[in-house]
Structures are given as C-alpha cells and as structure tokens.
TORROMAR-68944 format. One record per residue: x, y, z of N, C-alpha, C in turn; residue number from 1; residue in one letter. Coordinates in steps of 0.05 Angstrom, whole numbers, plus 5000, padded with zeros to 4 digits. Atoms other than C-alpha are relative to their C-alpha. Layout:
N
SITE	n.x	n.y	n.z	ca.x	ca.y	ca.z	c.x	c.y	c.z	num	residuo
SITE	X	Y	Z	X	Y	Z	X	Y	Z	NUM	a
...
//
This chain:
330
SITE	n.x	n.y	n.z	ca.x	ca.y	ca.z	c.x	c.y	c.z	num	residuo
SITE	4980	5017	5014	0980	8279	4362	5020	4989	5021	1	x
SITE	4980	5020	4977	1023	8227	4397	5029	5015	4999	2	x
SITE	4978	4993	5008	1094	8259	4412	5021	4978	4995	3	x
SITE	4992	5011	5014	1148	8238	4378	5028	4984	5022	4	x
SITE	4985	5006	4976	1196	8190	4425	5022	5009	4989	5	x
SITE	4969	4999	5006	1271	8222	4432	5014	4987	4999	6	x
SITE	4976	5028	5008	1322	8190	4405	5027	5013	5014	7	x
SITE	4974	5000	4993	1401	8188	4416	5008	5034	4985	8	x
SITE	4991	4969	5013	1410	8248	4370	4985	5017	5004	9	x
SITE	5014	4986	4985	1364	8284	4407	5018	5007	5014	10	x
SITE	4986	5002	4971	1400	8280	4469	5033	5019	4995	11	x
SITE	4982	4985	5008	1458	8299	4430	5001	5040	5000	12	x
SITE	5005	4973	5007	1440	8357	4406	4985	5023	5021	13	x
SITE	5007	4976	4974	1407	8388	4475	5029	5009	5015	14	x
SITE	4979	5011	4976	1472	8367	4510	5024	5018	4982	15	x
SITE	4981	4996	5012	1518	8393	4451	5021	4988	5000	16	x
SITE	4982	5023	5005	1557	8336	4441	4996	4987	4973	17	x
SITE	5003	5017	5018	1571	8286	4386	4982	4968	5008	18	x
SITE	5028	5013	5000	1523	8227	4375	5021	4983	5022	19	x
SITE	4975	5028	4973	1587	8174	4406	5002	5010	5027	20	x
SITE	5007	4996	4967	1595	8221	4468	4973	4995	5015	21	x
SITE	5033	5002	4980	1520	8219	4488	4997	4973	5002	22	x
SITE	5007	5038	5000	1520	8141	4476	5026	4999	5026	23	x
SITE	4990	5012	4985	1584	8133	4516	5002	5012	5030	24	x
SITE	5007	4993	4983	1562	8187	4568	4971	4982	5012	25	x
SITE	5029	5015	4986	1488	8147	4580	5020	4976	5013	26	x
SITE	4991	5028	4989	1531	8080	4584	5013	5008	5015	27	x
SITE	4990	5000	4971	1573	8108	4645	5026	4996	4994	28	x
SITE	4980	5005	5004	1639	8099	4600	5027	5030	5017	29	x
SITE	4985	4978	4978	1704	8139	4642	5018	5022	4978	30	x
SITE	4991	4981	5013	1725	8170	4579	4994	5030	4996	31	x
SITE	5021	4979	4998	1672	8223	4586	5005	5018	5022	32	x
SITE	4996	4977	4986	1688	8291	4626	4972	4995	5016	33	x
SITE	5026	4992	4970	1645	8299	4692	4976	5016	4983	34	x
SITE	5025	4979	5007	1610	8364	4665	4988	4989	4976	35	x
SITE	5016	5006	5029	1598	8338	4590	4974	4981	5010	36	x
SITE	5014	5016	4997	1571	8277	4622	4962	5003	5017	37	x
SITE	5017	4982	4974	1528	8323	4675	4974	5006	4978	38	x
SITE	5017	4990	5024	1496	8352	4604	4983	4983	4990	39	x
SITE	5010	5016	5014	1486	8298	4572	4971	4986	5020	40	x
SITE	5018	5012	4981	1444	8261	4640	4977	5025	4999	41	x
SITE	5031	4987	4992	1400	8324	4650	4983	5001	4970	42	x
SITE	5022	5003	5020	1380	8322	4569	4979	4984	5001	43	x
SITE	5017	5025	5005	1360	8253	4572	4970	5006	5024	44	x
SITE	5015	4998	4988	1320	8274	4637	4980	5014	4998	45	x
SITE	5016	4970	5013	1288	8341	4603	4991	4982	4984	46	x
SITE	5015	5014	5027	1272	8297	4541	4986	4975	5007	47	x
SITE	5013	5012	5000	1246	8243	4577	5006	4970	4977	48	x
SITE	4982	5017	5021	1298	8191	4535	4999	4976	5021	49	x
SITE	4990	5035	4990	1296	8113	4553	5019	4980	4970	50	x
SITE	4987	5009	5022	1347	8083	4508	4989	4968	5003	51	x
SITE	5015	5030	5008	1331	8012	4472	5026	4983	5016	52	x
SITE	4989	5024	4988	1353	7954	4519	5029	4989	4980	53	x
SITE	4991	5028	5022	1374	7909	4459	5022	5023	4983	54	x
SITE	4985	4979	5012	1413	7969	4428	5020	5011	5013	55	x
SITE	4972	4993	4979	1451	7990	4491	5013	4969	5007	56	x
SITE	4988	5012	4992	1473	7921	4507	5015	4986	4974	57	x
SITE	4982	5003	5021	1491	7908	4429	5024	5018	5008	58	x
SITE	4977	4980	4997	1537	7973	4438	5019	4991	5020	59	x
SITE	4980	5010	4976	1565	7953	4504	5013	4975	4997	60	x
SITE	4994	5024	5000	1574	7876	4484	4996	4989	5032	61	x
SITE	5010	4999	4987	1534	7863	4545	4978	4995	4997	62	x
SITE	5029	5012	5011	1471	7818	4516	4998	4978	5022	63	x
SITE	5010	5012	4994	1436	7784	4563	4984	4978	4980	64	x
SITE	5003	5011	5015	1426	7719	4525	5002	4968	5004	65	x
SITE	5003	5034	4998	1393	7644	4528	5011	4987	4978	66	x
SITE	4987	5014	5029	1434	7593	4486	4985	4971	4991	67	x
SITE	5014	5023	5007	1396	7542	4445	5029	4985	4981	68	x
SITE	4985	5016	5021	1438	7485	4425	4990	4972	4999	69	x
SITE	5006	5030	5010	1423	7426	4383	5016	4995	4976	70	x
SITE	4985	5025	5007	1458	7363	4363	4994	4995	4979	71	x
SITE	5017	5008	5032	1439	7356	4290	5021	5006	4973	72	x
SITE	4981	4983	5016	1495	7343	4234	4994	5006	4980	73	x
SITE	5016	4991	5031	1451	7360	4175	4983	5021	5011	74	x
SITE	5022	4972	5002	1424	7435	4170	4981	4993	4989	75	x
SITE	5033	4998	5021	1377	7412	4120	4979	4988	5018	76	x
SITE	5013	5014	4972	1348	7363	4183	4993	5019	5013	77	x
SITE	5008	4980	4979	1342	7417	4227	4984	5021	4979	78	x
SITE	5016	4989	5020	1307	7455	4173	4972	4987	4990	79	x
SITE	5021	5031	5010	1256	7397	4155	4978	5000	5014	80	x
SITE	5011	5018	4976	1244	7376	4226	4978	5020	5014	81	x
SITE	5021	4974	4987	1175	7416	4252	5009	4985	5021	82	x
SITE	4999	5010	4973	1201	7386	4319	5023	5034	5009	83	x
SITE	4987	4989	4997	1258	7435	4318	4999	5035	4998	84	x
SITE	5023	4981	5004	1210	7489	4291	4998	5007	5021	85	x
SITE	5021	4999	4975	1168	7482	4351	5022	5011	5016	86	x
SITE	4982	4995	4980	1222	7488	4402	5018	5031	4987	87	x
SITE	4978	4977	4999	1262	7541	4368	4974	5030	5006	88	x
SITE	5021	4982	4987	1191	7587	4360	4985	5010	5032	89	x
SITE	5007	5001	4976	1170	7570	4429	5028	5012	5023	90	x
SITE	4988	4992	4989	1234	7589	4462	5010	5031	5001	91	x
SITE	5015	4967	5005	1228	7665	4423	4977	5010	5008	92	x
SITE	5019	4990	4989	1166	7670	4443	4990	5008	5031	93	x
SITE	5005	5007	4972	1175	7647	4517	5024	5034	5016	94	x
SITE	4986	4977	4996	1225	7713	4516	4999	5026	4986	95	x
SITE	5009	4971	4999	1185	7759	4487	4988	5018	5011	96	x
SITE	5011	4983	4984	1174	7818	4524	5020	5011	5013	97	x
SITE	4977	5006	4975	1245	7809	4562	5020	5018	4979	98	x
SITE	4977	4989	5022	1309	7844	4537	5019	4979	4992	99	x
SITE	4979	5020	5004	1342	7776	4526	4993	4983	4975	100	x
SITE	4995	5008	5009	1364	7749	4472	5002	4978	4998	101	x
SITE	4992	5035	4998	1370	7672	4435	5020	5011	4992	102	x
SITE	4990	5009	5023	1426	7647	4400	5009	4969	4997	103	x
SITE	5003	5029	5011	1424	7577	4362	5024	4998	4997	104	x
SITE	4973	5007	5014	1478	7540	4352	4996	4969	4993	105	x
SITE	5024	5022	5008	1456	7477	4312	5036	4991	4990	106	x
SITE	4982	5015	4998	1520	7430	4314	5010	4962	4991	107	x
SITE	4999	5026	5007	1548	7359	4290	5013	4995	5042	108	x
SITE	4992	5018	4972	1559	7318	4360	5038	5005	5003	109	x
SITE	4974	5001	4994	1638	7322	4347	5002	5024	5002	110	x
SITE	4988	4968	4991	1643	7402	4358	4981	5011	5020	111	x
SITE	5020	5001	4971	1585	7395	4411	5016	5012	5022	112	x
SITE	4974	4985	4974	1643	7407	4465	5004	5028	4998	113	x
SITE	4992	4974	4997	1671	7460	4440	4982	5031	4997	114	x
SITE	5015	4975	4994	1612	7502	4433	4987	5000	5014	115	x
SITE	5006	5006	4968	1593	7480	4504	5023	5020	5010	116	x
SITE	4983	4983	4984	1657	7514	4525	4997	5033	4991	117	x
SITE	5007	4971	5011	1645	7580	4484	4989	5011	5017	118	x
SITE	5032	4980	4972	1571	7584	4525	5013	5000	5020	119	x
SITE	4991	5006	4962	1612	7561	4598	5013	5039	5002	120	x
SITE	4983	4984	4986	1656	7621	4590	4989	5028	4979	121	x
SITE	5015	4973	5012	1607	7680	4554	4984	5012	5024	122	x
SITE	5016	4995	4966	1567	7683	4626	4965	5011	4984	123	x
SITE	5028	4998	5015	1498	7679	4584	4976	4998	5032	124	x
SITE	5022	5018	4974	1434	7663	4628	4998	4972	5000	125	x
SITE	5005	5025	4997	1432	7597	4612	4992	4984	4976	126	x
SITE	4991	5013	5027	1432	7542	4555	4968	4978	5003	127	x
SITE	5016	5026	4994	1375	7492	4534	5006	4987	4975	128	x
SITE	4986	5022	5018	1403	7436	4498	4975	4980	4996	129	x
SITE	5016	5028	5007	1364	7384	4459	5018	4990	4981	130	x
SITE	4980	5026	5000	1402	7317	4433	5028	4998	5002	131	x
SITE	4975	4994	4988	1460	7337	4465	5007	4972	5018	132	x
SITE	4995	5028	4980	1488	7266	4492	5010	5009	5028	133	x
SITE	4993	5002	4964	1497	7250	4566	5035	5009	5008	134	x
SITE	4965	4993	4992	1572	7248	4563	5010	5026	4987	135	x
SITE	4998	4975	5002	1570	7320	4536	4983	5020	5029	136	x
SITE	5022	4992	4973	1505	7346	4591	5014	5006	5012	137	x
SITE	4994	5003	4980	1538	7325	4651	5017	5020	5008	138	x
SITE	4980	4991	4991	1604	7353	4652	4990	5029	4992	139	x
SITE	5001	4973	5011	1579	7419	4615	4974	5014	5030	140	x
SITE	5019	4997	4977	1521	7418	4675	5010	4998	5024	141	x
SITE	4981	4999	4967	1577	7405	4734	5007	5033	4996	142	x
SITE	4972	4976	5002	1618	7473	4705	4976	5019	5004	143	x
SITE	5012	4973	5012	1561	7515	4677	4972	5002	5022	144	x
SITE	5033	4999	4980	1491	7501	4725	4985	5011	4984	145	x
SITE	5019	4994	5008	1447	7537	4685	4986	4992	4975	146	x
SITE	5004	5008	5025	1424	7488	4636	4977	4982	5009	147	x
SITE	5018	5018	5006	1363	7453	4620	4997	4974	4974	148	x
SITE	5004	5013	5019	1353	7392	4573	4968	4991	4983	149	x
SITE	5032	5018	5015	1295	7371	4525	4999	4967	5003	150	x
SITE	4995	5032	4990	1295	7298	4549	5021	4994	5026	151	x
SITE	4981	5004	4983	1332	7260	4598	5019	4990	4994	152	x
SITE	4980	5009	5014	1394	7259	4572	5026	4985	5027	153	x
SITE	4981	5008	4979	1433	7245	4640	4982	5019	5025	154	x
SITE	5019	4994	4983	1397	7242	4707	5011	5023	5022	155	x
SITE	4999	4981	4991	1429	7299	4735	4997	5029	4994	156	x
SITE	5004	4978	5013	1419	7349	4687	4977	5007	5007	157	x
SITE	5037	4993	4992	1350	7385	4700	4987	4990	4967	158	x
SITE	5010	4999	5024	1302	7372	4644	4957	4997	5004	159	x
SITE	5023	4993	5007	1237	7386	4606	4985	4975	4989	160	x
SITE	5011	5014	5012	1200	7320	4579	4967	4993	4997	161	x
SITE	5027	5003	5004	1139	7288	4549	5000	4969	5017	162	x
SITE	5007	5030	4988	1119	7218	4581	5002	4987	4971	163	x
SITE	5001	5009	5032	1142	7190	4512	4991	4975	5016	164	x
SITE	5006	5023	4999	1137	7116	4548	4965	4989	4997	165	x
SITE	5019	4995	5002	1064	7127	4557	4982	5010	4968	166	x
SITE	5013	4981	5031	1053	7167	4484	4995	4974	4981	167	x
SITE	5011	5029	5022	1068	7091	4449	4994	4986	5010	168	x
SITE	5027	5016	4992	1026	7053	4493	4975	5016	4989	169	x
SITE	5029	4992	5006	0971	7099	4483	5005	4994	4963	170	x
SITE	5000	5009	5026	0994	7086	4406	4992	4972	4994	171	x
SITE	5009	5030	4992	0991	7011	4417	4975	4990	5005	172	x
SITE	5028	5005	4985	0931	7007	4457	4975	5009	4979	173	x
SITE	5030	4990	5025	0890	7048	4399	5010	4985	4964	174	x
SITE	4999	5017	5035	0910	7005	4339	4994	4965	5010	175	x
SITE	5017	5023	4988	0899	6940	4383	4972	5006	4995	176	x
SITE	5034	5004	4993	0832	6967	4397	4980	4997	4965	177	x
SITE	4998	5001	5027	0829	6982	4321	4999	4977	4987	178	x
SITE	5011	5040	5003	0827	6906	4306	5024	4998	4984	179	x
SITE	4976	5009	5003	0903	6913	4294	5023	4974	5012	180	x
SITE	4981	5018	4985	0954	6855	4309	5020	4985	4990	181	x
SITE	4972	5000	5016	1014	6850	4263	5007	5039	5007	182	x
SITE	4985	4973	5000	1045	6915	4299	5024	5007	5004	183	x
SITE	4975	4990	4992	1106	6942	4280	5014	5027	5012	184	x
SITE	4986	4973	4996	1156	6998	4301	5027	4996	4986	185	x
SITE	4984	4989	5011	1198	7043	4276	5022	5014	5022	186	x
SITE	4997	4981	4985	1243	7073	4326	5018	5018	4992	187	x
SITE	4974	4985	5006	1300	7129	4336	5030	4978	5007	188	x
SITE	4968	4998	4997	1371	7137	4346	5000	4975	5038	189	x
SITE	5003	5019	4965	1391	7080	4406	5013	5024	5017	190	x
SITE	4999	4982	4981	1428	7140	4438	4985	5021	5015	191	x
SITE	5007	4977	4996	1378	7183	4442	4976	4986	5025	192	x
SITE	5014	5009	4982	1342	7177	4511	4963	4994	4996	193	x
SITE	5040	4997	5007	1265	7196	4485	4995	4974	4980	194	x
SITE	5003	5011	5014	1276	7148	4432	5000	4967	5011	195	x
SITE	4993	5016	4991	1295	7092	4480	4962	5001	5019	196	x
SITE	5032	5003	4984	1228	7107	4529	4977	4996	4974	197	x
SITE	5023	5004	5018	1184	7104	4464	4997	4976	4997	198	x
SITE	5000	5023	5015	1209	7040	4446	4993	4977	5033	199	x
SITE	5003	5015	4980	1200	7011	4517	4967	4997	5005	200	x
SITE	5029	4992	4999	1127	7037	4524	4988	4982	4975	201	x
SITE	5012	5013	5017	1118	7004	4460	4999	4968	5005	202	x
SITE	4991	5025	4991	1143	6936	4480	4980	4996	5026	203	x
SITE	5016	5012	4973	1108	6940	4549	4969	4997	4981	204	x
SITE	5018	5005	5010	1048	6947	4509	4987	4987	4983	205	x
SITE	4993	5023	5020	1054	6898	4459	4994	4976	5018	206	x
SITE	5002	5027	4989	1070	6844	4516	4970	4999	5019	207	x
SITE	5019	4992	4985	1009	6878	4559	4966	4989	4985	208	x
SITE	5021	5006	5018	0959	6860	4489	5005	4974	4994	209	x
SITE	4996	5030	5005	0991	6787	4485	5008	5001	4972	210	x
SITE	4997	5001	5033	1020	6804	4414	5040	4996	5002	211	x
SITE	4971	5004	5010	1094	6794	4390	5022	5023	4994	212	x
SITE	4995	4974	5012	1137	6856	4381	5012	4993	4968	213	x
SITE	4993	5012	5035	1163	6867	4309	5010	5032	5000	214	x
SITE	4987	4980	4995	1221	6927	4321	5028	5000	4981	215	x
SITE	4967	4999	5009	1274	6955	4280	5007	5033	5013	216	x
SITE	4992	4976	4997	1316	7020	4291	4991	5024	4975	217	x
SITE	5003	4977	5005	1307	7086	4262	5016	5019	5010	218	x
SITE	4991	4973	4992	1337	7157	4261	4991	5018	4999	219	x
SITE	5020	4979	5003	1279	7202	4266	5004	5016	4977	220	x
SITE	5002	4977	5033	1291	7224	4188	4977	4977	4981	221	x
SITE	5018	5004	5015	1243	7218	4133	5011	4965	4988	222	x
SITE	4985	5013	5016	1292	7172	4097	4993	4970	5024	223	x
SITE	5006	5026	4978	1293	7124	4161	4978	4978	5006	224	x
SITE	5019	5015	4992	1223	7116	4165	4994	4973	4973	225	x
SITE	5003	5018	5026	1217	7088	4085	5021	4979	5010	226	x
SITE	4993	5036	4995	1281	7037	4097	4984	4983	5025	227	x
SITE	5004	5017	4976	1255	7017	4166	4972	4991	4981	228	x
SITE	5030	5013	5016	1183	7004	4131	5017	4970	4987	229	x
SITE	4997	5019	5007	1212	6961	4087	5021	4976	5007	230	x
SITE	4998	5017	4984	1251	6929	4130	4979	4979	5014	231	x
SITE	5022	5015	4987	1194	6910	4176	4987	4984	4976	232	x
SITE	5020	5016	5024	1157	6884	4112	5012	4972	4989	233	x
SITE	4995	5027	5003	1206	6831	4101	5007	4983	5022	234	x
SITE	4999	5002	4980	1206	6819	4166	4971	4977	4998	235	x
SITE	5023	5006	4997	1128	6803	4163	4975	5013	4982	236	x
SITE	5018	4980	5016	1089	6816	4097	4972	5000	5008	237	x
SITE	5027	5001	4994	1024	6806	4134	5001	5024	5015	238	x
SITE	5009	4978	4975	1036	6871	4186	4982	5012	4986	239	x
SITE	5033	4980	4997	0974	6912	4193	5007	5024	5009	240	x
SITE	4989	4970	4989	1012	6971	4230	5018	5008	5011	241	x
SITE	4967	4991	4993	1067	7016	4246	4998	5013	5016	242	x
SITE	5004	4984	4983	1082	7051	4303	5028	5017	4999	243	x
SITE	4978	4985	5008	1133	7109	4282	5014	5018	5017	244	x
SITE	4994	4993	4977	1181	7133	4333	4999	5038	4995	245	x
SITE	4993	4966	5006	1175	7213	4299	4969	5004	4977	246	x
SITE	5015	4998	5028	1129	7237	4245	5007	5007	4984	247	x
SITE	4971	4998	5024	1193	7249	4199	4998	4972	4991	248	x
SITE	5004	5025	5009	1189	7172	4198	4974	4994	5003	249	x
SITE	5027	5012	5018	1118	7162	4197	4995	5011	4973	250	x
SITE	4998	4988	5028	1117	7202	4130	5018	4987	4979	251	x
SITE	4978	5023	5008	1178	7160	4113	4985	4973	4990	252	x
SITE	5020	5033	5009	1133	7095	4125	4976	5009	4983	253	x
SITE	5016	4981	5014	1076	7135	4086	5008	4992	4970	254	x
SITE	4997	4998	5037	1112	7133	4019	5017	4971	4989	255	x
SITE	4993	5023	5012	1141	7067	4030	4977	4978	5001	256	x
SITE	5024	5025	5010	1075	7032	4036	4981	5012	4973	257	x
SITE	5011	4994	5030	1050	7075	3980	5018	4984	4979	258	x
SITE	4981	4998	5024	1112	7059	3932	4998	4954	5004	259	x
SITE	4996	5026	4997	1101	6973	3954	4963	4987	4997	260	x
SITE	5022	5003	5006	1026	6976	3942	4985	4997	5021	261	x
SITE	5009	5002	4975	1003	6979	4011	4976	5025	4998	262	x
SITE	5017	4976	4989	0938	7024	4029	4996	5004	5020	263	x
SITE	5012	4994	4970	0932	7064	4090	4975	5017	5005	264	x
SITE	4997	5018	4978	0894	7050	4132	4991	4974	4990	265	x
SITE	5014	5025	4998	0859	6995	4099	5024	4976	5003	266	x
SITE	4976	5036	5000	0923	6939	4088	5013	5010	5033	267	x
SITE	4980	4987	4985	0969	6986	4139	4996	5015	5014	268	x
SITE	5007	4971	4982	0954	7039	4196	5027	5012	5004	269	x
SITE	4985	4996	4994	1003	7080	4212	4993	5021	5017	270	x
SITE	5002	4972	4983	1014	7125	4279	5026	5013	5008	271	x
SITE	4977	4984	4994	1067	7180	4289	5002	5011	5025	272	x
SITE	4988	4990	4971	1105	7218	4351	5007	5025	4993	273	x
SITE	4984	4969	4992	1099	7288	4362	4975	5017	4994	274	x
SITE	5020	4983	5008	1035	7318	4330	5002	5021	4988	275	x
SITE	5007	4977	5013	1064	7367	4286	4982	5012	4976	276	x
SITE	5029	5001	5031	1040	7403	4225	5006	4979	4979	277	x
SITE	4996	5024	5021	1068	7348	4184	4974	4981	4999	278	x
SITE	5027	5014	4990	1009	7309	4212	4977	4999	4987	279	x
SITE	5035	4996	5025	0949	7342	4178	5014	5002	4975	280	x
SITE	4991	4990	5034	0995	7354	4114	5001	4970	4986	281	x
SITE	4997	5026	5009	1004	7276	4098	4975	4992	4991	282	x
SITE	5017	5019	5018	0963	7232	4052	4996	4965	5006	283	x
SITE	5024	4977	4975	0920	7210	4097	5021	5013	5019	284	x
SITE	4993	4990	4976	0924	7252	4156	5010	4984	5018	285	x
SITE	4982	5012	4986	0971	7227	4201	4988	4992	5036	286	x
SITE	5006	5007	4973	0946	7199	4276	5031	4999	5015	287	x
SITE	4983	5000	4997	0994	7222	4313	5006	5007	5040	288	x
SITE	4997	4996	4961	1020	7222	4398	5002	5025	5000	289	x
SITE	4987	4978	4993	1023	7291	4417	5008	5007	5014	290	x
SITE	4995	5005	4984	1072	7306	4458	5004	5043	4999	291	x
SITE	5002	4970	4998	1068	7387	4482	5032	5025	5004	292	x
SITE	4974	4999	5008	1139	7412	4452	4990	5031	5013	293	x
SITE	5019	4973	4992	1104	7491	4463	5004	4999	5030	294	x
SITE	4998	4997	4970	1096	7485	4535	5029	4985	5016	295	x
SITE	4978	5003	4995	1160	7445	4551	5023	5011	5002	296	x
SITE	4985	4986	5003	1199	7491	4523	5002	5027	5009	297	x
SITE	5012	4979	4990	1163	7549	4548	5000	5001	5027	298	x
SITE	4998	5004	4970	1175	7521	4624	5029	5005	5005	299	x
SITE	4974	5006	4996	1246	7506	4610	5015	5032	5002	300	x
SITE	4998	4967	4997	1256	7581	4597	5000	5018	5024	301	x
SITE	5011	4978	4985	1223	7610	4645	5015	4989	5032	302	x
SITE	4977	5009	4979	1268	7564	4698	5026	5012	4996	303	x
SITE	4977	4988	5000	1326	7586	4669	5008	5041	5001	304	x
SITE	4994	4975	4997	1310	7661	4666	5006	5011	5027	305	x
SITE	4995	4985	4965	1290	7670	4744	5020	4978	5010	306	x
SITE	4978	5003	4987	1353	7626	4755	4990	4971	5019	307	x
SITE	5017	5026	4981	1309	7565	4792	5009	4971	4998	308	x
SITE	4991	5024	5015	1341	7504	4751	5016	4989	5028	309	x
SITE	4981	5017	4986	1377	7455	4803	5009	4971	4994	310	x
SITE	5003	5022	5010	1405	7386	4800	4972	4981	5006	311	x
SITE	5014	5018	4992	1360	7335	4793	4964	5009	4982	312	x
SITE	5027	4984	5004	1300	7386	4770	4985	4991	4974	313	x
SITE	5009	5017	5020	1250	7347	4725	4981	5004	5001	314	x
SITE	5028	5004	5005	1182	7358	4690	5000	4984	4984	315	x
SITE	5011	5029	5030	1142	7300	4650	4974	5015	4997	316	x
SITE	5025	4977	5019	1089	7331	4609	4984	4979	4989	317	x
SITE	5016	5025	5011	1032	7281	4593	4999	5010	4964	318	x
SITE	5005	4994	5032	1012	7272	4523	4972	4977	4988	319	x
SITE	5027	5006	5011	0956	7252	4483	5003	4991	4976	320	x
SITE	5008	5013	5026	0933	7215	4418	4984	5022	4985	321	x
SITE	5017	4981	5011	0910	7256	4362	4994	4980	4985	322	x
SITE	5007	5009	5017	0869	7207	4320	4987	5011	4971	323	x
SITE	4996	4993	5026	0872	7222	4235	4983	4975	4991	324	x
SITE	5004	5023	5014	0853	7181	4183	5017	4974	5006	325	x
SITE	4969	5017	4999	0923	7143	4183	4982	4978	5009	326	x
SITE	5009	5020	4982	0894	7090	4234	4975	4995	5007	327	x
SITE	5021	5027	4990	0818	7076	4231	4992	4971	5004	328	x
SITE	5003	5026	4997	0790	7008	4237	4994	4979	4978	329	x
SITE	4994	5016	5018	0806	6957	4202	4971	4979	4984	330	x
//
C-alpha cells in the first residue's frame, strides 16, 4: 500500500508545536525560537514533508504569477469570444506543471492604465496583453520589460502574431478561385493592429485578382458582422462574398444573409478569421483562416517565464485556410 504523504499537521505533531508554528517555522519566519524551529526542520526531514508550492506562497503572499490582461469593455464579449477562450486555456496550460500562477484582468480601455500600474509594482513574472493599445504597451513596456503582446500593438513591445495579412489573401485568393467576384469585407476595430493587416492583405488581394474592393468597418462582435452585412448589401446587392475580419462577425454575416433571403454558399460565400469552434457550429460550417492562437500563446509564455523577452522580439506564425461548406463553388 502506497504511504500516506505527510502533511503540515504531521510535522506538527512530531515537532510538538501548533499547526501556525510549524508553517511559520518551515517558511523561515524570525518569530520562531532557534530550538522550536531546530524541531520542527528535523520532523519535516524524518517525515520526508515537501510542502505545496502554491500553498506556501499563498501563505507567504509570495505567488509567482503571469498577468493576463485584456482590453474588452463587455464581460459578456469576453465570454462569447472562443478567441479569448483559446488564449486564456492555452496560457494555463503553457504553465502547467510550474508553481506559477495566472491572473486575468479583463478591463474597459479607460482603467487599462491603472491596472498596468498595479502589475508594474506587484514584481509578477511578466504580463501578456492582448488589445491593449499602443499608447498604453509602450510606456507600460519602457517601466515594466517583461511583457509580451498578442499582435503588434507598438513596434517595440515584443510580440506573438499570426501573418493575419497573408490569412485574407489566402481568403481572397480561394473565393476568386471559387468563381467569386462581388467580394466584400467585413473588418475590425481601425485601432486594433491585426485588424488593420487583415484589411490590407485583403485589399492587396483584391487589386492582385483585378476586382474592386467593397469594405466597411467592423468590431469583431457578432452584432457587427449582421450591420456590416447589410451594409455591404446596399452597397452592392449583387455581392457573391464576404470576407469576415473574426468569426464573431462571420456568424454575424451568417444570420444577416439568412434573415434578407440570401443562401450560403449558393447567392453568398462567406469566410471567417480565426478557426475556432464557432466554425464547425454554424449553419453551414464556416470556412474559416486559421490563425494558431494555441501555439502563440504557448511561445509567448514560455519567453516570459525563462525571462528571454527583449525589445523588438517578434514571432509571425503562418496560418492556413480551413475550407467548410460556407464557401464552395459557385
């Protein structure tokens, strides 16, 4: 039979002490007498006691701890978004095994600062911010150094990205080939850097197939993608296809070409950005860029644990087309 591991009140009780002296004798606190403390060290060594990491540095207030923060002023958004999913699972996972701790702090842009300054002066390991604007980054990346971004939010910050400019050409290029050529887009937020390379990749690609662009804005929410749809539609009720800067708004454009009598794919294709599970869950399945949120996030980590992050420090992470129903040929 497996023995049974000693605990704290073990230790106690060889040592003859109370359960608080043996805790503040292990942690090395000066309130503790020489000899008691003498007792207490040889139990733990007789018993063969390793106290829990995550349990002594709760007690001590002394947590080794990565800070995830994101820019998002609707919880229910950050709740929604499998983008935010991905990255928050992937950044627990990329620290399991370790005695370090996350903690989220999911923020509107106007108190962004101040819980930048919280992390500067807690002495954490290090922060990975996603849509954290530039004119927040920078200065929080001059004070603090140990920060990574999900995009390139400002070219000195280090950061983790996908080749979004590339993700909507290859979107482009496979609905051209598709015997598409009324193609619109949907994009993000104009501040937001990833949202700005999507929309450029889309355009280079557009002028690259000899076609016309046909672009409105977007805010990577569900809601965005339906008005922007019907935007574009009075724009040009002949388009043939959408190119959606998220798959929050391709799902968006989804129920606004359902609810206007549109069928996809046959009147309408539509392709999304990001490949999550929203993807296979849509009616049709969604064709969607995938851009590898999982491993991005899982690099960005593992820079900031062994301390490696510097200015300037930048991966681009290719990405790929997942073709769905959404977009066969016309």
């Amino acid at each position: 039979m497996q023995r049974r591991r000693p605990t704290l009140i073990d230790i106690a009780r060889a040592a003859g002490v109370s359960r608080s002296t043996a805790s503040r004798a292990i942690n090395g606190q000066p309130s503790v007498a020489a000899d008691v403390r003498a007792r207490v060290l040889q139990a733990v060594a007789t018993l063969g006691y390793h106290p829990d990491a995550s349990a002594r540095a709760l007690a001590s207030g002394r947590v080794d701890v990565i800070d995830l923060v994101v820019v998002e002023p609707d919880m229910a958004a950050f709740g929604d978004n499998p983008f935010y999913g991905r990255v928050t699972a992937s950044l627990l996972a990329a620290l399991d095994g370790t005695d370090v701790q996350t903690r989220i702090h999911v923020t509107p842009a106007r108190s962004a600062g101040r819980v930048l300054d919280e992390i500067a002066g807690s002495g954490s390991l290090g922060t990975l911010l996603v849509n954290v604007p530039g004119a927040l980054a920078a200065p929080f990346h001059r004070r603090y150094r140990r920060v990574v971004a999900l995009g390139r939010f400002s070219t000195r910050v280090p950061c983790s990205e996908a080749d979004n400019a590339r993700g909507a050409a290859l979107a482009v290029r496979h609905l051209v080939a598709a015997g598409r050529r009324v193609i619109g887009a949907i994009g993000g937020p104009r501040w937001n850097p990833c949202a700005g390379q999507r929309k450029a990749g889309y355009l280079h690609a557009m002028a690259a197939a000899g076609l016309s662009p046909l672009w409105t804005d977007g805010d990577f929410r569900r809601q965005g993608g339906y008005d922007g749809t019907l935007r574009l539609l009075e724009q040009r009720r002949d388009i043939d296809a959408i190119v959606a800067a998220c798959d929050m708004t391709a799902a968006g454009a989804l129920q606004a070409l359902a609810a206007t009598g549109r069928r996809v794919p046959d009147d309408v294709a539509v392709v999304g950005f990001d490949d999550s599970v929203l993807a296979s869950l849509t009616t049709p399945p969604l064709t969607s860029v995938r851009q590898p949120v999982e491993e991005m996030t899982a690099l960005a980590a593992r820079e900031l644990l062994h301390g490696r992050v510097n200015d300037g420090w930048h991966q681009t992470f290719p990405v790929s087309l997942s073709v769905r129903a959404s977009s066969r040929s016309a």
